[in-house]
C-alpha positions as CSV (number, residue, x, y, z in Angstrom):
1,X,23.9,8.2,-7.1
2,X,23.0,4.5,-8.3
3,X,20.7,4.9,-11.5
4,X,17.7,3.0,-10.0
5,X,14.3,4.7,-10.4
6,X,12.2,2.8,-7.5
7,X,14.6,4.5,-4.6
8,X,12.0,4.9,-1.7
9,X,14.4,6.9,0.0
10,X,14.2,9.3,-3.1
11,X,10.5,9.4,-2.9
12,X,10.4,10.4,1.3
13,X,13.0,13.5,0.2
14,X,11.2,14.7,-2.2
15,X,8.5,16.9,-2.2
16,X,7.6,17.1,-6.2
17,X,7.6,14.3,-8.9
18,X,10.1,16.8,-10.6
19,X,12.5,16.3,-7.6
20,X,12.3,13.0,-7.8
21,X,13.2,12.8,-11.3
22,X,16.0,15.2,-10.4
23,X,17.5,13.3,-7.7
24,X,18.5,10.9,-10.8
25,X,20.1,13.0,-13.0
26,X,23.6,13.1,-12.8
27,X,26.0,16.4,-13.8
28,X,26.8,14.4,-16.3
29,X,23.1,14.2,-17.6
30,X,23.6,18.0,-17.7
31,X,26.3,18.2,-19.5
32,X,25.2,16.1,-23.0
33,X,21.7,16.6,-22.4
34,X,22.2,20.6,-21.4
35,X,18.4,20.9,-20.5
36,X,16.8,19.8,-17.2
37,X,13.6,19.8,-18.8
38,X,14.6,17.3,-21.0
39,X,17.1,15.4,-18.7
40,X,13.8,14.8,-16.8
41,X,11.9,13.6,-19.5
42,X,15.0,10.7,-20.5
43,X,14.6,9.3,-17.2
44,X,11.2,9.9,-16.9
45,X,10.8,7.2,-20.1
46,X,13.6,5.3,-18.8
47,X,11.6,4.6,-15.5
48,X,9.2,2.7,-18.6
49,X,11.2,-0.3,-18.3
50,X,12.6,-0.3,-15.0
51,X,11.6,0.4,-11.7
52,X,7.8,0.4,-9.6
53,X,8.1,4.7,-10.0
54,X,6.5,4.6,-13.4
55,X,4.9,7.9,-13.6
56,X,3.7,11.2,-12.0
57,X,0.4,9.3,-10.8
58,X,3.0,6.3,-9.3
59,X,5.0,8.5,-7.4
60,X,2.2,10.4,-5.6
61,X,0.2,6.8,-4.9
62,X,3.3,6.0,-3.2
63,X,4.8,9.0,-1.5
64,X,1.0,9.0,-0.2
65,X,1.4,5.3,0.7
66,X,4.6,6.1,2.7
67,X,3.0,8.8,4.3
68,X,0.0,7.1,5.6
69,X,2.4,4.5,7.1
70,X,4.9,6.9,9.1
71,X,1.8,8.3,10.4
72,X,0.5,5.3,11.4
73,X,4.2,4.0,12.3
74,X,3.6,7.0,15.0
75,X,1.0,6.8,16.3
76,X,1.3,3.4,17.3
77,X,2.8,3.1,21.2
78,X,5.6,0.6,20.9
79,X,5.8,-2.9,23.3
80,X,8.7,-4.0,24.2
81,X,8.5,-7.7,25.3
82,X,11.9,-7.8,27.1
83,X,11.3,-4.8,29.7
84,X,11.9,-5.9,33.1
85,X,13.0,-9.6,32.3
86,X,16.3,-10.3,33.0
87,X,18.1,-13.2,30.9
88,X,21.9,-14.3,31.7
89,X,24.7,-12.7,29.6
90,X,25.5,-13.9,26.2
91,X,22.1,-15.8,25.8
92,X,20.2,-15.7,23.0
93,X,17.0,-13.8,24.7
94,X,19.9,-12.0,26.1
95,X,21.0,-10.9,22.7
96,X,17.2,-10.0,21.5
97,X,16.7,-8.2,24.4
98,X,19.9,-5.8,23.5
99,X,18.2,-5.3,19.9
100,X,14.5,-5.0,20.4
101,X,14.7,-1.2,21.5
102,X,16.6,-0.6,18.1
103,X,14.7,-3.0,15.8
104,X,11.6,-1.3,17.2
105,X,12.6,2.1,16.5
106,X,14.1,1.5,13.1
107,X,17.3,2.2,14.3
108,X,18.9,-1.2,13.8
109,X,17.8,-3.7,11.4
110,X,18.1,-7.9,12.4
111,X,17.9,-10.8,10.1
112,X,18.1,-14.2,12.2
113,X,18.7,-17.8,11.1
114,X,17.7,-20.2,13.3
115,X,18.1,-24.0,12.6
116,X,15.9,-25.8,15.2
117,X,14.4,-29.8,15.4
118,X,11.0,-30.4,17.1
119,X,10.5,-33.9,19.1
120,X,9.8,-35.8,15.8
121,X,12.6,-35.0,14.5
122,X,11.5,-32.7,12.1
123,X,14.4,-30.4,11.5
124,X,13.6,-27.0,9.6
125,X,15.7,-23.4,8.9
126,X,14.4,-20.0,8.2
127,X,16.5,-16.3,7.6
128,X,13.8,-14.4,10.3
129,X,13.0,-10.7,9.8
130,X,12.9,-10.2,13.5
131,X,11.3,-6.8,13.5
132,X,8.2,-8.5,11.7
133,X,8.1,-11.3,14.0
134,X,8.0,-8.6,16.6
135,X,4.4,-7.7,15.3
136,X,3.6,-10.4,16.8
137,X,2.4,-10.0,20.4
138,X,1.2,-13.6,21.4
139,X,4.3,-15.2,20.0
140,X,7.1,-12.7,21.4
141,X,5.6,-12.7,24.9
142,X,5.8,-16.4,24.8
143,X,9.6,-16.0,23.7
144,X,10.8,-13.0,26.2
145,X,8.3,-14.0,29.1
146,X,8.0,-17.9,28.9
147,X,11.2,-18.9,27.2
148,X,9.2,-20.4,24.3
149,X,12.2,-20.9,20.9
150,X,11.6,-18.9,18.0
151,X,10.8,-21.3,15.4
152,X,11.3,-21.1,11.8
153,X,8.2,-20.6,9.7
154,X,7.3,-20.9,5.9
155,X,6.4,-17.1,5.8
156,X,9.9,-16.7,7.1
157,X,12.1,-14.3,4.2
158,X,13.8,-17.4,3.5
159,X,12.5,-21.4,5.0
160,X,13.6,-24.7,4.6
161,X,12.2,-27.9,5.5
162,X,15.5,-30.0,6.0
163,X,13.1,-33.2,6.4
164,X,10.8,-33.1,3.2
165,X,14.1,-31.0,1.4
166,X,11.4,-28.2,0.7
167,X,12.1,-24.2,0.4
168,X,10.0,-21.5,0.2
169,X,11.3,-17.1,0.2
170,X,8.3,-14.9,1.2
171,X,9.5,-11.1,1.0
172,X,8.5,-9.4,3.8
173,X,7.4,-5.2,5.0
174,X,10.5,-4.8,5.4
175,X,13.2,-7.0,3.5
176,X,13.4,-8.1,0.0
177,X,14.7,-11.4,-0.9
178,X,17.2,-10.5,-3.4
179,X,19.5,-13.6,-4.2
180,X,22.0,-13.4,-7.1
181,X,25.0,-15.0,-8.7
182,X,27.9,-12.9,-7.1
183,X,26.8,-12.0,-3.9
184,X,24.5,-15.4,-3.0
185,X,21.6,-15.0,-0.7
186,X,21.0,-11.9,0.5
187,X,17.8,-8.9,1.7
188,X,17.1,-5.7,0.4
189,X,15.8,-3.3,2.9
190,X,12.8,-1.8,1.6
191,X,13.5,1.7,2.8
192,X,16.9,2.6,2.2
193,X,17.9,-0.5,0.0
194,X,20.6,-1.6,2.1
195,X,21.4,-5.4,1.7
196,X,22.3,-7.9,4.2
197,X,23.9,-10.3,3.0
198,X,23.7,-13.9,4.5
199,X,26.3,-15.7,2.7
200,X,29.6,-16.8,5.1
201,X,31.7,-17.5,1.9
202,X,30.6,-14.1,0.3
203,X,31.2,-12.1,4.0
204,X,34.7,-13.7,4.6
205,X,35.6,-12.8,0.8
206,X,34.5,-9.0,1.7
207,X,35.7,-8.0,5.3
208,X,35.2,-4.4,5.0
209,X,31.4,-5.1,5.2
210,X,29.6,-3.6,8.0
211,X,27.5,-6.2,8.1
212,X,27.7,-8.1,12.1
213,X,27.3,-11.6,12.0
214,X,27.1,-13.1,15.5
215,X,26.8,-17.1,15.6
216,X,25.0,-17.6,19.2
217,X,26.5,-21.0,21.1
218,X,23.2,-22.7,22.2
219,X,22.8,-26.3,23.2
220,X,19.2,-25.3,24.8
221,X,16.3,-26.8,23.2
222,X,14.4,-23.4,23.7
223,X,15.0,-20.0,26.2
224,X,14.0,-21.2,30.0
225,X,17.2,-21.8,30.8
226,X,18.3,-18.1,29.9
227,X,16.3,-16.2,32.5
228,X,17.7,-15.1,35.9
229,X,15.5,-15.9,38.5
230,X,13.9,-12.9,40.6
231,X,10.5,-12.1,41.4
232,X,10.2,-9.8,38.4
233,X,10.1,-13.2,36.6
234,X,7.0,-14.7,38.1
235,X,5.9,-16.2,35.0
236,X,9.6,-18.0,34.2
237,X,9.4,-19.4,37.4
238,X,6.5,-21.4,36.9
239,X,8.1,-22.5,33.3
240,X,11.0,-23.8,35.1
241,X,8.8,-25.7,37.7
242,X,7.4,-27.3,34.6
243,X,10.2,-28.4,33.1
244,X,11.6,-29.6,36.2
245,X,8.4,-32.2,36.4
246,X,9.1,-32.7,33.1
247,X,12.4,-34.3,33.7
248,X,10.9,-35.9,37.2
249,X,8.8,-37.5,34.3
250,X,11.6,-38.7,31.9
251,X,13.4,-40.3,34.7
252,X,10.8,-42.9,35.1
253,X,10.6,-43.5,31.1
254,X,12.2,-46.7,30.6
255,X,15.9,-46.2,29.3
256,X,15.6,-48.6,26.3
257,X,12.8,-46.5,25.0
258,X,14.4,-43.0,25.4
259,X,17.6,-44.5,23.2
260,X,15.7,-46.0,21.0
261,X,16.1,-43.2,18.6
262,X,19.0,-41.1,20.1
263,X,19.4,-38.8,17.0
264,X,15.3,-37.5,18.0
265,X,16.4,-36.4,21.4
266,X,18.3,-34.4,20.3
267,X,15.6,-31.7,19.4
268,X,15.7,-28.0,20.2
269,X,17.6,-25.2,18.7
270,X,20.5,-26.6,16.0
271,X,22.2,-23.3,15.2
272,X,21.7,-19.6,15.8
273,X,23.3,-16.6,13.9
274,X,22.7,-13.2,14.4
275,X,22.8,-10.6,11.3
276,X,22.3,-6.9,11.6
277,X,23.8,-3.1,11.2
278,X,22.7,0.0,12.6
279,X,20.1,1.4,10.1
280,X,20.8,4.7,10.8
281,X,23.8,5.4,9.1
282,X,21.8,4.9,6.2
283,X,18.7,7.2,6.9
């Protein structure tokens, strides 16, 4: 077992601070130490200078804290946005409509980076924790119901400003920004410590990684053009009436002024890829 004191996963299996401290000492522990008691008591001062488990009274605050939180975790009736919307194969709704039942239930977990320039020309990047954007119910029924883009956000795990050159890493319930020298960018799952990592360089140097990364080809500047039309769909129908008087509209703009700046048309999403395994395994 990896010698790190602050494994959550530890904490949910065991019952006792004593089994904590167990799970962390090795047969080889036994053998020069020859007393449990004592092994205990090494990692148990150890823990002093490494990990968030410092102590008896730190485990049970947070074996209480986990527990609160599955119970909440459970009794809270999960949404899911995409149910009954139908989106054309190999889309990008398309694609977070095949992971929200997962990413929901803590089967899967999804990192996303999405590159995307508004109208100004404004062009910002952000590595998404999608299963905490989910939280959000305004925003996701705007996205699976409307076609709205999911847009990068300073809160994001990891943001960039390409335009003021800018960055900011926010860790988020669920991920850990945990960026080093060897394997670059990368997250830490809070629960079972599992890291995605981001890095291309780093993930074609190590193809036996079971970490997917799925680049999605999108020249859309957001999702209305992923839905299929049916009259399950009443609300995408009336986005694409929209846009259609929105282009009725840009017809009559005067063509010097629409290439004045060409580069600024070309707003909407920039790039899209897709990171994520199947949690699970893990648990």
């Amino acid at each position: 077992m990896e010698d790190d004191i602050d494994g959550l996963e530890e904490i949910s299996k065991s019952q006792t601070y004593a089994q904590f401290l167990d799970s962390f000492v090795t047969e080889e522990d036994k053998k020069y130490l020859e007393d449990e008691e004592l092994a205990r008591d090494v990692k148990e001062l150890y823990s002093l200078n490494k990990g968030e488990i410092r102590s008896k009274a730190d485990f049970d605050l947070k074996k209480k804290e986990m527990e609160e939180s599955n119970k909440e975790e459970e009794n809270i009736e999960l949404k899911y946005f995409s149910e009954d919307m139908k989106y054309k194969n190999g889309t990008f709704l398309a694609q977070l409509k095949q992971r929200e039942k997962d990413i929901q239930s803590g089967q899967k977990s999804t990192i996303i980076f999405v590159r995307y320039k508004d109208k100004k020309g404004v062009e910002t990047s952000a590595y998404i924790d999608f299963r905490e954007r989910l939280k959000d119910e305004e925003e996701m029924n705007g996205i699976f119901k409307e076609g709205r883009p999911l847009l990068p956000k300073p809160t994001d795990l990891s943001y960039y400003n390409w335009t003021l050159q800018k960055v900011n890493s926010t860790d988020s319930n669920f991920f850990r920004v945990d960026a080093g020298p060897k394997e670059r960018l990368s997250f830490k799952n809070n629960t079972n410590r599992k890291i995605i990592n981001v890095d291309l360089e780093y993930l074609e140097a190590h193809p036996g990684l079971d970490i997917k990364r799925i680049p999605i080809m999108n020249n859309n500047r957001d999702g209305t053009k992923d839905f299929i039309q049916d009259s399950k769909n009443s609300k995408v129908q009336v986005t694409h009436v929209d846009v259609m008087k929105e282009n009725s509209r840009l017809k009559k703009v005067n063509k010097k002024k629409m290439e004045k700046d060409n580069d600024n048309n070309n707003w909407g999403y920039q790039q899209i890829v897709i990171f994520d395994y199947e949690q699970k395994k893990y648990n």
